[in-house]
C-alpha distance (Angstrom), angle and dihedral (degrees) to the residues before:
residue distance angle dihedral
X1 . . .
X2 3.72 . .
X3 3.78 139.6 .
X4 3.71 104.7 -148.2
X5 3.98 110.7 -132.0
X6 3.95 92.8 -179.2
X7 4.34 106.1 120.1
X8 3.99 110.2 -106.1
X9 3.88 86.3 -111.1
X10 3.34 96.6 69.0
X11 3.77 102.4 34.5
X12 3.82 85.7 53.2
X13 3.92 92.7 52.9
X14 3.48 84.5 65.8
X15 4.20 92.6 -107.0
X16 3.92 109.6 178.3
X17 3.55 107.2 -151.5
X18 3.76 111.5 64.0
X19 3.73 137.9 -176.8
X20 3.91 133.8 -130.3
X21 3.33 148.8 149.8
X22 3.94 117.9 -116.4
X23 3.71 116.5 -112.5
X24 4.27 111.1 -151.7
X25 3.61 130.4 -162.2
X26 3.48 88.5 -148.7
X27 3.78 120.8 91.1
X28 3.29 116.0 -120.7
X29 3.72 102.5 -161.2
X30 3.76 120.8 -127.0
X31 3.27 113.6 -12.2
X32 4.25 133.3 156.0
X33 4.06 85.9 -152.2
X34 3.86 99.5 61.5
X35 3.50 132.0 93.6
X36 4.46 118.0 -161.8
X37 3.79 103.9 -130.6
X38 3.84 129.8 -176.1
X39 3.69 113.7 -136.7
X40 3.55 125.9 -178.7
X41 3.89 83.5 -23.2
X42 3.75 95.8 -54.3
X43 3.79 130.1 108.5
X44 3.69 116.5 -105.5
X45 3.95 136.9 160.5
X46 3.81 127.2 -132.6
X47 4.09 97.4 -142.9
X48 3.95 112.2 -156.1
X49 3.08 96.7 175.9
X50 4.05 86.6 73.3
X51 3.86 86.3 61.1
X52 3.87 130.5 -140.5
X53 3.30 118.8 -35.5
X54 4.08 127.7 -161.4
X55 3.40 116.2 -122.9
X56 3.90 117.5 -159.9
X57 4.15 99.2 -136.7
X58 4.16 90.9 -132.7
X59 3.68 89.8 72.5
X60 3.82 105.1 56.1
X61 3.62 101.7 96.9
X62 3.78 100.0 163.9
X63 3.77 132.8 47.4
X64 3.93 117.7 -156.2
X65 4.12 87.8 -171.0
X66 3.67 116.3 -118.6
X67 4.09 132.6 -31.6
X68 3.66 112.2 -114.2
X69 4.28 126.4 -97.0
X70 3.70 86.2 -99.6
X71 4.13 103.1 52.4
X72 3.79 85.6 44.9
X73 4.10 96.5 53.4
X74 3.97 82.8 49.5
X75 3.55 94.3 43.1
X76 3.56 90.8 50.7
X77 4.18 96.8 47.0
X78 3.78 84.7 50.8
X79 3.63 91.3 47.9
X80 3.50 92.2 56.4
X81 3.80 103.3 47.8
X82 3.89 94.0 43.1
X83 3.96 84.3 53.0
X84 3.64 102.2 46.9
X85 4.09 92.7 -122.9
């Protein structure tokens, strides 16, 4: 399971090779690089620490809609520190 970190411009021009970030089911214990996510009503973490990963856009299969203002402003703060930018 993926959250897709690609910007809406791109996805929507139909771009092939996406990026996200990896969301577990596993706990992975304290860590500053994770982010708790509901999905589907189960507990997940977003783990930046495992970096961006590129997604080829044939294999999504299943869309669980959009992650919430909140998970993205995290996502985004996390983004930046384990990037350096």
């Amino acid at each position: 399971m993926v959250l897709l970190v690609t910007s809406q411009t791109l996805i929507d021009q139909g771009v092939t090779m996406l990026y996200a970030v990896e969301a577990t089911a596993d706990d992975p214990g304290p860590s500053l690089l994770t982010i708790p996510v509901l999905v589907a009503g189960q507990q997940h973490w977003l783990n930046i620490q495992r970096g961006l990963t590129r997604v080829y856009r044939g294999n999504l299969t299943e869309s669980y809609g959009m992650a919430g203002p909140a998970v993205l402003e995290q996502l985004d703060a996390l983004l930046r520190v384990a990037l350096d930018l």
